[in-house]
Backbone bond lengths (Angstrom), bond angles and torsions (degrees), N, CA, C in turn:
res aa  C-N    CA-C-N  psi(-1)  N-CA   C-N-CA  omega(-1)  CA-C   N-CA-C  phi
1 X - - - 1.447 - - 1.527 108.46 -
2 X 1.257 106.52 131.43 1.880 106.95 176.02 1.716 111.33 -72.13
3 X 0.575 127.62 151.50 1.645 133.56 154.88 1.601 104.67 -153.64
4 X 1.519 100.95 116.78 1.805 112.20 166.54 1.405 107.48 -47.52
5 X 1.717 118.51 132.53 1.023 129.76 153.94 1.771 125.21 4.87
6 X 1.333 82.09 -85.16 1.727 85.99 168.49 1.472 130.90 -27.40
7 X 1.694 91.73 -73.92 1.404 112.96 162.21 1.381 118.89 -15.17
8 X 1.887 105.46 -79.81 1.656 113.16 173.71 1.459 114.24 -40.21
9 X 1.573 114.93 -34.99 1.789 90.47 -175.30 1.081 121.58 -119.33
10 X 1.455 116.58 28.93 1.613 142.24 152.43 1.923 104.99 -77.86
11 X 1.050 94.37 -45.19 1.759 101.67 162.75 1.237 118.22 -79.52
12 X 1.096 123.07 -49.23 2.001 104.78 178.27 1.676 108.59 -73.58
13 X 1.620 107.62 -18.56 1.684 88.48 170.28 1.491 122.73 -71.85
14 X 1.432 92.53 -26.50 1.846 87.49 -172.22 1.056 104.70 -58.72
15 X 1.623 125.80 -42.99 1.327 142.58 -134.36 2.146 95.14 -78.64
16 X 1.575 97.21 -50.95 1.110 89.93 158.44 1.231 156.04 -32.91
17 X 1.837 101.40 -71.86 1.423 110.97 162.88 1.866 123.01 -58.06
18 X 1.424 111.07 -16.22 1.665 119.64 156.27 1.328 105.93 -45.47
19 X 1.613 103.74 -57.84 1.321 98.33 -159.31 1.791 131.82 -77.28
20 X 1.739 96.95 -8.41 1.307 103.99 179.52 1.176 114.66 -85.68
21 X 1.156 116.25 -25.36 2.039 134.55 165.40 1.016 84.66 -57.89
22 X 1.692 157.22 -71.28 1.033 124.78 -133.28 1.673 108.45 -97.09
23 X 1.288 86.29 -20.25 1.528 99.43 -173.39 2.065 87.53 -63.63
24 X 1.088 117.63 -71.39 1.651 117.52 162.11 1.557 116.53 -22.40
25 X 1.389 127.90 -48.79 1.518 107.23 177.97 1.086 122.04 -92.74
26 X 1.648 110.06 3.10 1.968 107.96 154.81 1.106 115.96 -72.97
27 X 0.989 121.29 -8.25 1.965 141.91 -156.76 1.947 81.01 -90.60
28 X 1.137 93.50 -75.81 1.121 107.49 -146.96 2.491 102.39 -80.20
29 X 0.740 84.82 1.20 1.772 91.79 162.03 1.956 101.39 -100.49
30 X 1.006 110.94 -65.12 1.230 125.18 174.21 1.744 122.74 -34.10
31 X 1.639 98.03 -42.00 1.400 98.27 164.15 1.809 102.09 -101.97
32 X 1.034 130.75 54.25 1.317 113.98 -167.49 1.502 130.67 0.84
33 X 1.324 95.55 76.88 1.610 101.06 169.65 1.546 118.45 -75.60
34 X 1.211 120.73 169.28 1.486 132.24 176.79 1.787 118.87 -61.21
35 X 1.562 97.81 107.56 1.576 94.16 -179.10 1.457 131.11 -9.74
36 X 0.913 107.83 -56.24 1.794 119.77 -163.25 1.385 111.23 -73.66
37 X 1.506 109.10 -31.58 1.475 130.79 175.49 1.489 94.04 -66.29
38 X 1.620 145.36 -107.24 0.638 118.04 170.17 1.931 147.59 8.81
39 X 1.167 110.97 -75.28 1.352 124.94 177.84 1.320 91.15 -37.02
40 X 1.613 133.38 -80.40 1.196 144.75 -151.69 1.680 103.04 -54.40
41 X 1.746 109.38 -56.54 1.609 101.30 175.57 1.566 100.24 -48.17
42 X 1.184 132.26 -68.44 1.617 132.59 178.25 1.215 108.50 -19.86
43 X 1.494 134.29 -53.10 1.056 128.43 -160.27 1.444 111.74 -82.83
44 X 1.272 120.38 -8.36 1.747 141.93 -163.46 1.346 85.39 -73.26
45 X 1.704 108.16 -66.61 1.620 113.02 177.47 1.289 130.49 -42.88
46 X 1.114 129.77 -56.00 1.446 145.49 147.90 1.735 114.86 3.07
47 X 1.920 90.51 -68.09 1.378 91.30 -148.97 1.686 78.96 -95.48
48 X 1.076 127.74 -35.78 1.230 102.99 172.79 1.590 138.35 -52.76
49 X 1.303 93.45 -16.27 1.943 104.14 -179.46 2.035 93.72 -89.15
50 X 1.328 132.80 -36.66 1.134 130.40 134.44 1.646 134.59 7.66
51 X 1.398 81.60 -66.84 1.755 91.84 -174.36 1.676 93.01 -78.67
52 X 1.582 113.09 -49.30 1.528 96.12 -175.38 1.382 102.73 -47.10
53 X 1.424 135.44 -44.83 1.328 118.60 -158.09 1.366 121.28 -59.49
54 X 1.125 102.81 -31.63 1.349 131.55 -176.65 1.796 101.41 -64.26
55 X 0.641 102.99 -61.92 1.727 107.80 -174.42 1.103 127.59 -71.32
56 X 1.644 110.52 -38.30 1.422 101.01 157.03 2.302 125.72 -88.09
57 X 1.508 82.41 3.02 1.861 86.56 160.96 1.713 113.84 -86.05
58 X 1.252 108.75 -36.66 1.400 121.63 166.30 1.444 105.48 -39.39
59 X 1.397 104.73 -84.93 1.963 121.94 178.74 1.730 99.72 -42.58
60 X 1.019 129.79 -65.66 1.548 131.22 160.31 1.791 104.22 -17.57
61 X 0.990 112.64 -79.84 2.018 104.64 -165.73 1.573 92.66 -90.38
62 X 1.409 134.06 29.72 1.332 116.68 143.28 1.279 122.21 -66.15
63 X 1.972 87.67 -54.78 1.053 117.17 -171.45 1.640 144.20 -78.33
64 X 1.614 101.55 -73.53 0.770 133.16 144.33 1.461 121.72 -9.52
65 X 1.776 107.83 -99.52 1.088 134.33 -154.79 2.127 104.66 -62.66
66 X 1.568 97.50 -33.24 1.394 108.87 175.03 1.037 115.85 -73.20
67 X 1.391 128.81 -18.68 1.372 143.44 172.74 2.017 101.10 -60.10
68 X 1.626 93.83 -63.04 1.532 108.95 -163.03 1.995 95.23 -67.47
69 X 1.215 130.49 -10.57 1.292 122.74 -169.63 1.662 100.98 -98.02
70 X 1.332 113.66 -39.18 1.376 115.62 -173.46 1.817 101.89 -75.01
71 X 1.181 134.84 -34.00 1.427 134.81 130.83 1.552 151.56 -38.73
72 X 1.570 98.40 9.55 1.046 108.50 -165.25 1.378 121.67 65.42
73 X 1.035 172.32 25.46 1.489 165.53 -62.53 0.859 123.50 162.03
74 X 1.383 126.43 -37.24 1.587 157.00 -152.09 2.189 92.44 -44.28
75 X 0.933 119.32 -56.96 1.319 108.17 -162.77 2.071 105.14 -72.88
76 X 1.407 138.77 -28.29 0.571 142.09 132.47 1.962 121.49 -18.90
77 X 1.175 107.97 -53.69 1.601 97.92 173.76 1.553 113.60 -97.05
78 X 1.260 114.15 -8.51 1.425 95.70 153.90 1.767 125.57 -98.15
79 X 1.179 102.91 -14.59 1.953 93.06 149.69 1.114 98.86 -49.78
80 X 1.450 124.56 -75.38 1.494 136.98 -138.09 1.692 96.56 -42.04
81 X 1.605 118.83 -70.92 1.284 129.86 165.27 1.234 119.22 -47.28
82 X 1.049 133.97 -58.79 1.415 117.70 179.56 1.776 135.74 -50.03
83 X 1.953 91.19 -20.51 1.585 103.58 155.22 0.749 117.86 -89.35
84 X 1.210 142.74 1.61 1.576 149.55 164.17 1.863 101.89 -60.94
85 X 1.246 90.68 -47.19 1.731 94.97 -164.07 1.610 108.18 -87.33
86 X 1.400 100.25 -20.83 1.788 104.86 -172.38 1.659 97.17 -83.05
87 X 1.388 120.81 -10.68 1.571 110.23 -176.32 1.306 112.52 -105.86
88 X 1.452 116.46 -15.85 1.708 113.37 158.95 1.512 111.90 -87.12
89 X 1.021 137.99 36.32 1.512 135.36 167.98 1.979 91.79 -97.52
């Protein structure tokens, strides 16, 4: 799969800062921190894995999906996506 430069490290940063939130709410279960505290680092993760989704679905119908349309393809990438969305419900 292509992804422009940029792209790739707009995605490994998020992926990062995911990972220090989470790396933070083992921290913080581990020392038993205060419910709510927790939840909220939790939720840091969340939306940060979010934006990856976001960015690499973006890079996906730059790429990708324009690839499968200029090939005739087009119904092929919207299965593809549409199970994307039917398996996070």
């Amino acid at each position: 799969m292509y992804r422009p430069k940029d792209t790739q490290e707009r995605i490994l940063h998020r992926l990062k800062i995911a990972k220090g939130h989470l790396q933070k709410v083992i921290q913080m279960v581990e020392s038993g921190q205060y419910c709510i505290d927790v939840i909220h680092q939790s939720q840091a993760v969340q939306r940060a894995l979010q934006e990856v989704d976001g960015l690499v679905l973006e890079n996906h119908l730059k790429t990708c999906v324009v690839e499968h349309i200029k090939n005739g393809e087009a119904d092929t990438s919207i299965k593809e996506i549409m199970n994307v969305f039917k398996k996070s419900k």
